[in-house]
C-alpha positions as CSV (number, residue, x, y, z in Angstrom):
1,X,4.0,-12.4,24.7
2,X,2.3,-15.6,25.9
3,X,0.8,-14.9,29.2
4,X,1.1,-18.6,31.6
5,X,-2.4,-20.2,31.6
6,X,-1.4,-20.9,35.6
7,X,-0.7,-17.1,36.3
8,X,-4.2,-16.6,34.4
9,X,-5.9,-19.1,36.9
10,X,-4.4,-17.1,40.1
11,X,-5.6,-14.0,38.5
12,X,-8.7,-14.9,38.2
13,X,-9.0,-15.7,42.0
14,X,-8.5,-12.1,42.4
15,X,-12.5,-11.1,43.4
16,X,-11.5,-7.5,44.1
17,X,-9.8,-7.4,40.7
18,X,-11.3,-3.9,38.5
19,X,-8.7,-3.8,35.9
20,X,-7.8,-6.7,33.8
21,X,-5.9,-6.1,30.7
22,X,-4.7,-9.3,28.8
23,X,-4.8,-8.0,25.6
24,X,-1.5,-9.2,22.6
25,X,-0.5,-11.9,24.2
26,X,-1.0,-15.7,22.8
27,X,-4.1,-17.0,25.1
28,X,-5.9,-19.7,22.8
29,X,-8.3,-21.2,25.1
30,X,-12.1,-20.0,25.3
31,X,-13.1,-17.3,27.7
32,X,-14.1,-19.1,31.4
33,X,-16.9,-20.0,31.5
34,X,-17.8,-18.6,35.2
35,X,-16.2,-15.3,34.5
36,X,-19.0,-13.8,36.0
37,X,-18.8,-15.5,39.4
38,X,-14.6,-15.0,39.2
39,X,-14.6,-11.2,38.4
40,X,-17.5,-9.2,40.1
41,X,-16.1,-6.5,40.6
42,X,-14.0,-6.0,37.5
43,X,-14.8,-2.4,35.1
44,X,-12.5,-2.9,32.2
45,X,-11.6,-6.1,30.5
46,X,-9.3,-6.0,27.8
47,X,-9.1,-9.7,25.9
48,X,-8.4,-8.5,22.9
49,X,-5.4,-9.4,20.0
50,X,-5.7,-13.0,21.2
51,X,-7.1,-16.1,20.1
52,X,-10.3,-16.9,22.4
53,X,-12.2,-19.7,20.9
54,X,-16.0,-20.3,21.4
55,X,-18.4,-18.3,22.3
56,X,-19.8,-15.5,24.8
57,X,-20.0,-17.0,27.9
58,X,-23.5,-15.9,29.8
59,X,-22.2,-15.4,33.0
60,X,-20.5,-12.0,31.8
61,X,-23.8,-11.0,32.1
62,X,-23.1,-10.9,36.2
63,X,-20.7,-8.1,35.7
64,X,-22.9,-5.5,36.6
65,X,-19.6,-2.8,36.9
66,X,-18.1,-3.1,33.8
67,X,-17.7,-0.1,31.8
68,X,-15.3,-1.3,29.0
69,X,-14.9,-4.3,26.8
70,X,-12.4,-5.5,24.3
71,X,-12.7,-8.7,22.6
72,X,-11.9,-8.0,19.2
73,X,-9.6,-9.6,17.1
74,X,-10.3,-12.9,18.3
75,X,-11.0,-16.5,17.3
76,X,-14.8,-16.3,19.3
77,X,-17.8,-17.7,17.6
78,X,-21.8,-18.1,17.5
79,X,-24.2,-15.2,18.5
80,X,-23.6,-12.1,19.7
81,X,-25.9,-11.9,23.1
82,X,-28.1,-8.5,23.1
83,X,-27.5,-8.7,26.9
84,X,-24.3,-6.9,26.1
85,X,-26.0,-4.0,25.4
86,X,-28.1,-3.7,28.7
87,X,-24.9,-2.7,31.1
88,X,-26.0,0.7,32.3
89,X,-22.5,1.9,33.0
90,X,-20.9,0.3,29.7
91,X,-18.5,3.1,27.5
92,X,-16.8,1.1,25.1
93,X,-17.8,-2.7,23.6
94,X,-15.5,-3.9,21.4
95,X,-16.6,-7.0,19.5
96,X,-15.1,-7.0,16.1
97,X,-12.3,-9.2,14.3
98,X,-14.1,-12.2,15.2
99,X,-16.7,-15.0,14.0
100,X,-19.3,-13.9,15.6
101,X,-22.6,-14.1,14.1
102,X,-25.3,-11.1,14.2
103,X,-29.2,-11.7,14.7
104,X,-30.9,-9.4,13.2
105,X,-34.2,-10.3,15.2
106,X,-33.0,-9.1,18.5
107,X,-32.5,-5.8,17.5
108,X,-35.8,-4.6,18.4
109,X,-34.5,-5.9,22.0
110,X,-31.7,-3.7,21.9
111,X,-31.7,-0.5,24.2
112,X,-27.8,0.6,24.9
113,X,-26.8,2.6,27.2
114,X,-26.9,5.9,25.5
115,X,-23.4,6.9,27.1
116,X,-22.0,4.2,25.3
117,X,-18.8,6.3,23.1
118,X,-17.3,3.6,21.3
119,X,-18.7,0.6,19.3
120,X,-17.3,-1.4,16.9
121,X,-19.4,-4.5,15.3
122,X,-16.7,-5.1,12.6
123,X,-16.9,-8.1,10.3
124,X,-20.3,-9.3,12.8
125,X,-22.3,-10.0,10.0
126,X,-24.3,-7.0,9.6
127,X,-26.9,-7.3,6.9
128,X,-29.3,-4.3,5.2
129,X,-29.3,-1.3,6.4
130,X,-27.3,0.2,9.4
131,X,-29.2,-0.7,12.4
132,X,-31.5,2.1,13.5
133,X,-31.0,1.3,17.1
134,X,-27.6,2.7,17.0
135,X,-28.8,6.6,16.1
136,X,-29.7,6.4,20.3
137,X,-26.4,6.6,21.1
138,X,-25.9,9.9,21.4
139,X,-22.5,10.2,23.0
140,X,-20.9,8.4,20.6
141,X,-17.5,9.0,19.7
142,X,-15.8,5.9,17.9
143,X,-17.9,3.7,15.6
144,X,-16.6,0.6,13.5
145,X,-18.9,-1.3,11.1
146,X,-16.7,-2.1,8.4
147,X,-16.3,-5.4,6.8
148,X,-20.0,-6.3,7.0
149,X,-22.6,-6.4,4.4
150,X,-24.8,-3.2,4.9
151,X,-26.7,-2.1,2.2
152,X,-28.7,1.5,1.6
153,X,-27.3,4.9,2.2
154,X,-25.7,6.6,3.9
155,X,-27.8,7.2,7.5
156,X,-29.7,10.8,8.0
157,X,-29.4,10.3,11.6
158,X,-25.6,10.1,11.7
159,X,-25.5,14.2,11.2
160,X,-27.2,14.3,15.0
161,X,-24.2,12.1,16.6
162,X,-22.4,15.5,17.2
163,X,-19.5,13.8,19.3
164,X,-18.7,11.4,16.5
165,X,-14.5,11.8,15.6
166,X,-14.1,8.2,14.1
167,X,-16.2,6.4,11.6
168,X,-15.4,3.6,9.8
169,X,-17.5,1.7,7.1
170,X,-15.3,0.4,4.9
171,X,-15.7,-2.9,3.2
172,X,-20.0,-2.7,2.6
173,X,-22.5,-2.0,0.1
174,X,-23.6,1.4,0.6
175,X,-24.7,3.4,-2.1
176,X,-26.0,7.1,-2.5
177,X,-24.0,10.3,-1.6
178,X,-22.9,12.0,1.5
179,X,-24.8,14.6,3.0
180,X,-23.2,17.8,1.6
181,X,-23.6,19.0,5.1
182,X,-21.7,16.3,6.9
183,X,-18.9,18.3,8.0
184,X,-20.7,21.8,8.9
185,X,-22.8,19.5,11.3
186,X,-20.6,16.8,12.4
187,X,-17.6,19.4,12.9
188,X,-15.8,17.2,15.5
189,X,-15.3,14.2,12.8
190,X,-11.4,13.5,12.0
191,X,-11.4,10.0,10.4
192,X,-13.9,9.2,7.9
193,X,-12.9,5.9,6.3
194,X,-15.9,4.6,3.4
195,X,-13.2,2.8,1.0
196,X,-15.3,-0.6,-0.7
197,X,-18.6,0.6,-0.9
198,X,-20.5,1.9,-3.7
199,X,-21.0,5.4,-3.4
200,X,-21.1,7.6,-5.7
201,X,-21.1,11.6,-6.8
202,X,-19.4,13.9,-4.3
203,X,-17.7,13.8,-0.7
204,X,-17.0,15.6,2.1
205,X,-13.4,16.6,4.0
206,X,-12.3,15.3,7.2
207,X,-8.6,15.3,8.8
208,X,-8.1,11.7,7.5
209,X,-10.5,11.1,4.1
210,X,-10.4,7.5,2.9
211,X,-12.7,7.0,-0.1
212,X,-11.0,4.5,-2.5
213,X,-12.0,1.8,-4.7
214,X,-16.1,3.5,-4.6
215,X,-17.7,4.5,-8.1
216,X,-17.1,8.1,-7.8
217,X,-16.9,9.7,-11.0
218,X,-17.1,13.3,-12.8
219,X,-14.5,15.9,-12.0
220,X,-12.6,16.7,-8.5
221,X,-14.8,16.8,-5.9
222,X,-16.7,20.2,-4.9
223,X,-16.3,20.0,-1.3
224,X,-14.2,22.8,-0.3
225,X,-11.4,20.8,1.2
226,X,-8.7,23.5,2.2
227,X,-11.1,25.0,5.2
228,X,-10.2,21.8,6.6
229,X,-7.2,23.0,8.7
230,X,-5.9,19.5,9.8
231,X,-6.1,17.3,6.7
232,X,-3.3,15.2,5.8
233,X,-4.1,12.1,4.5
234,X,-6.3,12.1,1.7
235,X,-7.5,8.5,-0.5
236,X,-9.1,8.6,-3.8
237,X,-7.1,6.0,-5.7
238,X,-9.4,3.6,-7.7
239,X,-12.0,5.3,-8.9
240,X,-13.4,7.1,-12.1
241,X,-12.8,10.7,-11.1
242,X,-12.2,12.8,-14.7
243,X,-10.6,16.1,-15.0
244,X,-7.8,18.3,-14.1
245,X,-6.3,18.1,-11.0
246,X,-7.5,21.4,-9.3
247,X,-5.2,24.2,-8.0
248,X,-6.7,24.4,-4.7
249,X,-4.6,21.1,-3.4
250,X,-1.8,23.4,-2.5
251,X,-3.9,25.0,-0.3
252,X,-4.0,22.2,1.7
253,X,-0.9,22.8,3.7
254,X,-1.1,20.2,6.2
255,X,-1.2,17.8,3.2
256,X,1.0,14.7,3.9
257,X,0.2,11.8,1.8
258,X,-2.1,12.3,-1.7
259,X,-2.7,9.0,-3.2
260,X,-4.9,9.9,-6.7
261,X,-3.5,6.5,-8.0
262,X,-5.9,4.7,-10.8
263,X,-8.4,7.3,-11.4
264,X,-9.1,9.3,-15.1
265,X,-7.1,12.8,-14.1
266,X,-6.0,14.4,-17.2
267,X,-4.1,17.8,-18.1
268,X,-1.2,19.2,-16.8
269,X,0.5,18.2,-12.8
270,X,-0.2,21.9,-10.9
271,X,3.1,23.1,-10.4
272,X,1.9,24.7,-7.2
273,X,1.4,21.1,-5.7
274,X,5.2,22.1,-4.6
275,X,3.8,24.9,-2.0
276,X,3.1,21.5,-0.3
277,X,5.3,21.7,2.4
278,X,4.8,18.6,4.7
279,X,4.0,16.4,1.2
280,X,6.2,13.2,1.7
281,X,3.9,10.4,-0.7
282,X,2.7,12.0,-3.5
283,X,0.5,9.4,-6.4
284,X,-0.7,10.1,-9.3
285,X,0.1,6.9,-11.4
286,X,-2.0,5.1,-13.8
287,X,-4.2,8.4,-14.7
288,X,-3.7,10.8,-18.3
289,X,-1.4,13.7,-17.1
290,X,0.3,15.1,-19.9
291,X,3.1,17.4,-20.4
292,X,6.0,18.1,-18.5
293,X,6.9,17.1,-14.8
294,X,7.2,20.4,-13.1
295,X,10.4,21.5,-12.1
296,X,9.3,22.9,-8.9
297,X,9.0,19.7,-7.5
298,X,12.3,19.8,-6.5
299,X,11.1,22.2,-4.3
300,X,9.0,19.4,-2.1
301,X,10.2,20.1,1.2
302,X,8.9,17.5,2.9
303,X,10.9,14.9,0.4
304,X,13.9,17.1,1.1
305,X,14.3,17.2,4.3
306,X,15.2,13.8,6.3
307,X,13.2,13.3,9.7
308,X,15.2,12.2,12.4
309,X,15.4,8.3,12.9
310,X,13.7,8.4,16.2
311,X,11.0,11.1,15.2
312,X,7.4,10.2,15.8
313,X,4.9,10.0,12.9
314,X,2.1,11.9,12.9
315,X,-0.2,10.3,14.9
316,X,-3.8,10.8,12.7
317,X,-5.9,9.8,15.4
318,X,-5.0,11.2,19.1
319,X,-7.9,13.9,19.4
320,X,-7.4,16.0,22.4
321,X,-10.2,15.5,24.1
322,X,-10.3,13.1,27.4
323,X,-11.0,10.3,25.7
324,X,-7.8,10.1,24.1
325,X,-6.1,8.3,27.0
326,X,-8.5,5.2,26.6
327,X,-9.8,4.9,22.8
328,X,-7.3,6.3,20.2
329,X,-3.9,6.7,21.2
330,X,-3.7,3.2,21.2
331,X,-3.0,2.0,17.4
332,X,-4.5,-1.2,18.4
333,X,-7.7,0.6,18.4
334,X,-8.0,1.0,14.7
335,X,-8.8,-1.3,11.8
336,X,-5.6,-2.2,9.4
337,X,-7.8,-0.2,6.7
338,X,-7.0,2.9,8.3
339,X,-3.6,1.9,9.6
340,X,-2.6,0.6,6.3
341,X,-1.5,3.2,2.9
342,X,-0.8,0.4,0.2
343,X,1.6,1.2,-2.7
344,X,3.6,-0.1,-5.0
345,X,6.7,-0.9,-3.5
346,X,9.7,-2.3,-5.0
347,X,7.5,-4.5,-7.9
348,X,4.7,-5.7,-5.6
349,X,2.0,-4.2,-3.1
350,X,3.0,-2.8,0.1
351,X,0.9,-1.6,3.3
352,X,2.7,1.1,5.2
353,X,1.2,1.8,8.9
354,X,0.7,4.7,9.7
355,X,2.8,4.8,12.8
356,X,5.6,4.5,10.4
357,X,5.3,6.8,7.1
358,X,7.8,8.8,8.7
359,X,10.5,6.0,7.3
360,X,8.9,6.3,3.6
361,X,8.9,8.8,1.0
362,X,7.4,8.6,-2.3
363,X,6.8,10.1,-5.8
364,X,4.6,8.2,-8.4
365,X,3.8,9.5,-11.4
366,X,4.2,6.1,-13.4
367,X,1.4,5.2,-16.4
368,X,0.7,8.6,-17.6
369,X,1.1,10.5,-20.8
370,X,4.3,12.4,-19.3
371,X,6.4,13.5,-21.9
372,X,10.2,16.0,-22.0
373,X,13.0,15.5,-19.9
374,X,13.5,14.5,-16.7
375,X,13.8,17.6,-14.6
376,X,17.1,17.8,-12.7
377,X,16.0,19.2,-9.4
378,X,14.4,15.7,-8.8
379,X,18.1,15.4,-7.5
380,X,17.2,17.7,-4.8
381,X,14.4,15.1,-3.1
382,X,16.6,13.4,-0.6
383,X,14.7,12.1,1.5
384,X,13.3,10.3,-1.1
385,X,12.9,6.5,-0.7
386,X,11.0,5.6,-4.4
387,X,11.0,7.5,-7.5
388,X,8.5,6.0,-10.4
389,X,8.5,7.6,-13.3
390,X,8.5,4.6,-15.2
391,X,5.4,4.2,-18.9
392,X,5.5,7.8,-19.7
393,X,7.1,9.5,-22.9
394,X,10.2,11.3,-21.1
395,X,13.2,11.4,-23.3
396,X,16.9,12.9,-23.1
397,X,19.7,11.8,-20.5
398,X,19.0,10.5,-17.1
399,X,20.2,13.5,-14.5
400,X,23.5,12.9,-13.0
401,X,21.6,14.8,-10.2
402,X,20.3,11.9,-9.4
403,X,23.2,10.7,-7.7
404,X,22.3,13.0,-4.9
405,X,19.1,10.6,-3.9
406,X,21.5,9.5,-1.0
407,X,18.1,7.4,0.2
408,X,16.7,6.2,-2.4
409,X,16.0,2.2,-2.9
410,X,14.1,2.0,-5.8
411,X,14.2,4.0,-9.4
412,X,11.9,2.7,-11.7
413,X,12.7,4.9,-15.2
414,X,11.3,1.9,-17.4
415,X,8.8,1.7,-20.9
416,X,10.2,5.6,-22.0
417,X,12.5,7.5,-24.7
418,X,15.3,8.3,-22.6
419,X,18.7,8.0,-24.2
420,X,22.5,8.6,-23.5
421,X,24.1,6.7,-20.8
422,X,23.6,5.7,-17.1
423,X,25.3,7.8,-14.8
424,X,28.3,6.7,-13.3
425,X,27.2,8.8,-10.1
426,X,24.5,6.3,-8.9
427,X,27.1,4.2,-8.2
428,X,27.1,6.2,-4.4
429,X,24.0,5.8,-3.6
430,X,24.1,3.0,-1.2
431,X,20.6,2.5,-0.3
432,X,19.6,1.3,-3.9
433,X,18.3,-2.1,-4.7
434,X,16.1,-1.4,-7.9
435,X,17.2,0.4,-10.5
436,X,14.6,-0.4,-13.8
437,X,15.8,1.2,-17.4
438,X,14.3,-1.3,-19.5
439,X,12.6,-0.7,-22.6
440,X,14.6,2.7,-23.4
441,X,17.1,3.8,-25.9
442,X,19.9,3.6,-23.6
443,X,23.5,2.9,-24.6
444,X,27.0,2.3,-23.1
445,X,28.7,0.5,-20.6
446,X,25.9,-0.2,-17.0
447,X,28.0,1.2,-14.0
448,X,29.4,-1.9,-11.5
449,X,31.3,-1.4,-8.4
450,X,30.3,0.3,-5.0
451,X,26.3,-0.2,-4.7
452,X,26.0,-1.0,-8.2
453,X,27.8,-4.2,-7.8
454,X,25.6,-5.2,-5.1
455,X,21.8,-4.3,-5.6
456,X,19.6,-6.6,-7.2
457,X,21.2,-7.8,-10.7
458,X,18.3,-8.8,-12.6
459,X,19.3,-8.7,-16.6
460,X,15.1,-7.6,-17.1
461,X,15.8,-4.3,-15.5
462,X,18.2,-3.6,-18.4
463,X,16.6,-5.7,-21.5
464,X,15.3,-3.9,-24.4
465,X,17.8,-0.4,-24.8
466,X,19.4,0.1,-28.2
467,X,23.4,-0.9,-26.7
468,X,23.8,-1.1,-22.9
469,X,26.7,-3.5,-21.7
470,X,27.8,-4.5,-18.4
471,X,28.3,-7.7,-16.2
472,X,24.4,-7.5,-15.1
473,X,23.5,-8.9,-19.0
474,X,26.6,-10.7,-19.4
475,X,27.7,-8.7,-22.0
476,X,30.7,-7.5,-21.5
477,X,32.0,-3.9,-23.0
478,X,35.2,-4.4,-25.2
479,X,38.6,-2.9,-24.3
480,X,39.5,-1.0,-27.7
481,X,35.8,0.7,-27.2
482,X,34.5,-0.5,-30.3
483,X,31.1,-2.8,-30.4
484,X,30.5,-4.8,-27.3
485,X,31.9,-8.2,-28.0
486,X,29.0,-11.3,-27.3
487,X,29.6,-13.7,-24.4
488,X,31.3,-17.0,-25.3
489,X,28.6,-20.0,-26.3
490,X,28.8,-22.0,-23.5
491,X,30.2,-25.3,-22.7
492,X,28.4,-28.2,-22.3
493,X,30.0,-31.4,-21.8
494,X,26.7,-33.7,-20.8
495,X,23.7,-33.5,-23.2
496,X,21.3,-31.0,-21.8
497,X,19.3,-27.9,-22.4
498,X,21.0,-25.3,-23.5
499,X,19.4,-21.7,-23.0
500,X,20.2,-18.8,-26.0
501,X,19.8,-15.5,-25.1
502,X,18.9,-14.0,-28.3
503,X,16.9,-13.6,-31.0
504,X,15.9,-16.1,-33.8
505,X,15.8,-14.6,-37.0
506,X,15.9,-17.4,-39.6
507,X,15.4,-21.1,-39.7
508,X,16.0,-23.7,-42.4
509,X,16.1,-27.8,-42.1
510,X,18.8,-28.3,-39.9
511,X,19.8,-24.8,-39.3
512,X,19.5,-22.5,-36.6
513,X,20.3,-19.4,-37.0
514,X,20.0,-16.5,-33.6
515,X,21.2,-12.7,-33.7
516,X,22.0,-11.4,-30.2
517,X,20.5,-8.8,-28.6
518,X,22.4,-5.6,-30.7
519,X,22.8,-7.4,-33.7
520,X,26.1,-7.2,-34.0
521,X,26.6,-10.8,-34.5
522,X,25.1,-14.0,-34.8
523,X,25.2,-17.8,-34.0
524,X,24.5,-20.5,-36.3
525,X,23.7,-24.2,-35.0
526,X,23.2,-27.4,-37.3
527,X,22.4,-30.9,-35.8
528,X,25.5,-33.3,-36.7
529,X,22.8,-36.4,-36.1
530,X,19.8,-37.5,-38.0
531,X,16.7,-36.1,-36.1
532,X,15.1,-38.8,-33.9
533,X,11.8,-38.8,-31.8
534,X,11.3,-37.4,-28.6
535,X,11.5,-41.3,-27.0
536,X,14.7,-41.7,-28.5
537,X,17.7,-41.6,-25.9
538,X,20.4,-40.3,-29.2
539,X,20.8,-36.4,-27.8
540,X,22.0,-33.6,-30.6
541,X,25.3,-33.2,-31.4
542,X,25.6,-29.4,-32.4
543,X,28.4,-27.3,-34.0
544,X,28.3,-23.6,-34.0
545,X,29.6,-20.9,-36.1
546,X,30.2,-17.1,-34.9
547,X,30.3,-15.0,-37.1
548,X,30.9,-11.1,-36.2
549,X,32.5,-8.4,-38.0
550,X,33.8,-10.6,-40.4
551,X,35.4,-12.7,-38.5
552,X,34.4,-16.4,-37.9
553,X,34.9,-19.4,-35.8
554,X,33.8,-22.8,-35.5
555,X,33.6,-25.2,-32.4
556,X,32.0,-28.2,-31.3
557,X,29.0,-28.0,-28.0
């Protein structure tokens, strides 16, 4: 909302004011500059989600009371002040999001408060390594440095922060690898977010482990992940991992999204994956799984059963500890890294928050070596919102079973062997917009009417099968059920471009001769005017023969 720059004035008159929260609404002005003198007795100031210009006015530094500060995610500029950092009673300063500009000299002037619990210097131009200072605060609980450009690795003296439960360094230049003791000491931690860096080797487990696009190689990681009781989102697309995917997965119960996406996995899919209860986004595309796709998938509960519309999602960040209240049970609180699963959705990139991954269901096992038939108890997975299975080597029918995906949008079967006909059952589903066969060995007529007749119609998701028809390629299946008849040549009665959909398979001077797309017939063109250069206004006159089945015709264009 856009708060009224008058109220904001008559608030500010308000001397005896402690709470002040002004946070997501449209303020673009900079911060008074005699807040100090306005507010002296205020304890938590919330500006943040705004666009505050300029820079840290140095009156705030009157404000001997306050205890919590948010001005991330903000427009503010030049340096940060180190007098921020001498409030004795200050829990929580919240500077990042912004412009503002780190100086690395005044660090040896910095002496926080040691009771300070949450930090967050995100995108503050943080240089080498992670400041030393900050291994003083003892208490803390929430710590944000991502975006900067820290260098080193990863800090010794983070395993004696043993309140920690949030740390996020995405987005650096760290290198090394993580203590293998990070978790036995830091048993309290529940987000761990190190995507973007450079690390390398093995990691550790944590309720929420984000660790993709690093330059972590070898096989699966060691760590034993399944004594972590309360995992269920786990990151490692875009790296090098190697190997097989190990058994042990399935042990993770409270598993709820595993994105493997881009790595160098080979081997067989564990079957057991389906003991997976709570699974609902499972991706394993662009790896080297061979083999079947298990059957048991259909046995994925959590892409079976359909969450109620109004059901929460799992909130990966509410730790039950005081705190909560204040820090994390506010989404606002956490950087779009960790708010954010991207997939590929629909054709393009998509970031799901996290609040919402109760309204999405995926399985991706797209760009692998998958070969066999599609199992039919994928038809069982209704809850199911996007079904990729598209650059394998799966052959055979599609499953009429899937016409029991009653909410699925988008089926991308694409760049495989798989033969037979479309099913006239997908006709029902009604949430379908995509549906991708190209580049198989598909034949018959494509199924219109219902949802099919109203989903997006774009003649690529069918090109390249050995004899599909339909009204989505123009090509229209003939009524005595022999070969599909080709589309009329078109009509054009002003000189103009006209576009051939089909294939040119021989040319001599003055001829043109193009085979449409089953080869069942052919069109023949020959100029009935000289040739003349490009500059020359004359357009082609063209005649065309048909020829198909024997049969031949002859009109003017």
């Amino acid at each position: 909302m856009c708060f009224p720059y008058t109220m904001l004035l008559s608030v500010l008159c308000l001397k005896g004011l402690e709470y002040l929260d002004l946070s997501y609404n449209d303020l673009s002005m900079q911060i008074p500059t005699d807040i100090g003198n306005l507010l002296p007795n205020i304890s938590s100031l919330r500006l943040n989600n705004n666009r505050l210009i300029c820079g840290i006015p140095t009156t705030m530094q009157k404000l001997s009371k306050l205890k919590v500060l948010y001005l991330q995610n903000n427009l503010l500029t030049g340096e940060i002040p180190s007098w921020l950092f001498h409030f004795k009673g200050l829990w929580d300063l919240r500077l990042g999001g912004n412009h503002l500009i780190w100086n690395k000299s005044v660090s040896v002037e910095i002496a926080p408060n040691p009771s300070l619990f949450g930090l967050s210097l995100k995108s503050c131009g943080l240089v080498a390594e992670v400041p030393k200072w900050i291994s003083t605060l003892t208490s803390l609980y929430f710590l944000d440095l991502s975006k900067n450009k820290l260098q080193g690795a990863f800090p010794q003296w983070f395993l004696e922060m043993r309140w920690l439960q949030v740390l996020i360094l995405s987005k650096n230049e760290l290198t090394g690898s993580l203590p293998p003791d990070l978790f036995t000491r830091l048993d309290d931690l529940q987000v761990l977010a190190l995507s973007r860096n450079n690390f390398s080797g093995e990691f550790s487990e944590t309720r929420f482990l984000a660790f993709s696009g690093n330059k972590l190689s070898r096989g699966f990681p060691l760590f034993n992940l399944t004594n972590l009781s309360k995992l269920q989102h786990l990151e490692l697309q875009d790296n090098s991992l190697t190997g097989e995917l190990p058994n042990f997965l399935s042990q993770i119960s409270t598993l709820q999204v595993l994105n493997l996406r881009n790595n160098h996995f080979q081997g067989l899919i564990p079957k057991n994956i389906c003991n997976l209860n709570n699974l609902r986004i499972l991706d394993v595309s662009n790896n080297y799984q061979t083999g079947e796709i298990p059957k048991d998938f259909g046995n994925l509960v959590g892409m079976i059963n359909e969450l109620p519309p109004n059901s929460p999602s799992p909130n990966l960040y509410t730790i039950g500890i005081y705190f909560s209240s204040t820090l994390l049970s506010q989404e606002n609180q956490l950087s779009p890294e960790l708010r954010d699963l991207i997939v590929n959705w629909q054709k393009s990139k998509l970031g799901i928050s996290t609040d919402k991954l109760n309204m999405y269901t995926f399985l991706d096992l797209s760009n692998n070596q998958l070969f066999d038939q599609i199992p039919v108890s994928l038809g069982a997975l209704k809850a199911l919102k996007l079904l990729n299975i598209s650059c394998n080597r799966l052959s055979e029918k599609i499953p009429t079973s899937f016409g029991d995906l009653k909410n699925i949008e988008t089926i991308d079967l694409s760049h495989n062997n798989i033969s037979g006909s479309i099913p006239l059952m997908l006709t029902k589903l009604q949430q379908l917009t995509i549906l991708d066969v190209s580049n198989n060995e598909l034949t018959g007529q494509i199924p219109d009417g219902r949802q099919m007749g109203t989903m997006v119609l774009d003649p690529n998701y069918f090109t390249n099968n050995s004899g599909l028809c339909g009204i989505q390629i123009h090509l229209p299946w003939p009524e005595d059920g022999g070969l599909p008849l080709p589309p009329p040549p078109p009509q054009i009665k002003k000189p103009g471009v006209m576009v051939l959909m089909g294939r040119c398979v021989d040319w001599v001077p003055n001829w043109l001769i193009v085979s449409n797309r089953i080869h069942g017939s052919y069109w023949v063109f020959y100029p009935t005017t000289t040739f003349k250069p490009p500059t020359s206004p004359t357009p082609f006159n063209w005649r065309t023969r048909t020829e198909f089945n024997g049969s031949k015709s002859e009109c003017s264009i």
